[in-house]
C-alpha positions as a printed Julia matrix, in Angstrom:
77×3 Matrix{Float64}:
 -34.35  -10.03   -9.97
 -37.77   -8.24  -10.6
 -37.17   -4.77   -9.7
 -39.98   -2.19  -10.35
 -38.7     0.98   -8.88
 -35.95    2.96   -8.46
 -35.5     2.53   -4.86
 -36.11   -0.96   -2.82
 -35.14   -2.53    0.54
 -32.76   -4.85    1.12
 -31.4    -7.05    3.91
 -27.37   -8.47    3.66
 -25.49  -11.21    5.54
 -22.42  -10.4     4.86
 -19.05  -13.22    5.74
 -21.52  -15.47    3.4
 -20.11  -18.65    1.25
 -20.83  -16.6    -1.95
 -22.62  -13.61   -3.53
 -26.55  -14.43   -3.74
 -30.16  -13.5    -3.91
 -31.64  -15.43   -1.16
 -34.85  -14.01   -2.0
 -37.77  -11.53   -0.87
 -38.7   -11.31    2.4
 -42.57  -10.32    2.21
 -42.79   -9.27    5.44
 -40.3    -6.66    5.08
 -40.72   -6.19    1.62
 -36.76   -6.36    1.25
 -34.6    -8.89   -1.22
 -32.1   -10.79    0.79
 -28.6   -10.99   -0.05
 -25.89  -13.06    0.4
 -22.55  -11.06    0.35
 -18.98  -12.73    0.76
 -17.16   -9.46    2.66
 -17.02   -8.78    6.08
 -18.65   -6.48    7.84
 -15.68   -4.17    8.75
 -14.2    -1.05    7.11
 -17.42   -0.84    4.18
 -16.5    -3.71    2.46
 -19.78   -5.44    2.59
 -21.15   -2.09    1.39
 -18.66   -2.0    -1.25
 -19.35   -5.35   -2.59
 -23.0    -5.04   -2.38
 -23.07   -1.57   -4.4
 -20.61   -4.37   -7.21
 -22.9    -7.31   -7.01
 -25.76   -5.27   -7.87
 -24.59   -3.2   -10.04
 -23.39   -5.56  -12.22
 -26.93   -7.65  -11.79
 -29.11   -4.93  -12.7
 -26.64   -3.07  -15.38
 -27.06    0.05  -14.0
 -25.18    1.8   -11.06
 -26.53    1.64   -7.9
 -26.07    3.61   -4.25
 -26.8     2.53   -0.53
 -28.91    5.6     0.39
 -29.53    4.58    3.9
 -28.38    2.13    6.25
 -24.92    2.11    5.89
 -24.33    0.5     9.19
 -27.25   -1.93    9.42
 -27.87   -4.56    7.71
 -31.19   -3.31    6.29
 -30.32   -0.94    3.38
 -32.25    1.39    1.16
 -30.97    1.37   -2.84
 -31.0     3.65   -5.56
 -31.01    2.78   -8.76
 -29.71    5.98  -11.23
 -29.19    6.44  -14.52
């Protein structure tokens, strides 16, 4: 995963198989991600904040889009 700036777009289906980069979407200029959890009580959110964190080594935050499936990150120090 190529990332260039501190924040980019992504788009999750969560309930998947397993926990993936599908791959960039050009036209919306997101990643797409595979992500095991359900939808229900922020555990997608959850395990997306853990899958990338632990990709990119550094810690990670859902600034927008907490309830759609199109979601803004963060990447901090």
């Amino acid at each position: 995963m190529d990332i260039k700036s501190r924040r980019f777009k992504i788009i999750v289906k969560p309930n998947s198989k397993e926990n993936k980069i599908e791959g960039f979407d050009k036209e919306k200029d997101a990643y797409r991600l595979s992500i095991k959890a359900r939808p229900e009580n922020n555990k997608a959110n959850i395990k997306v904040i853990k899958f990338l964190s632990k990709l990119l080594k550094k810690k990670v935050k859902i600034i927008a889009g907490l309830k759609s499936r199109e979601k803004l990150i963060e990447i901090s120090d």
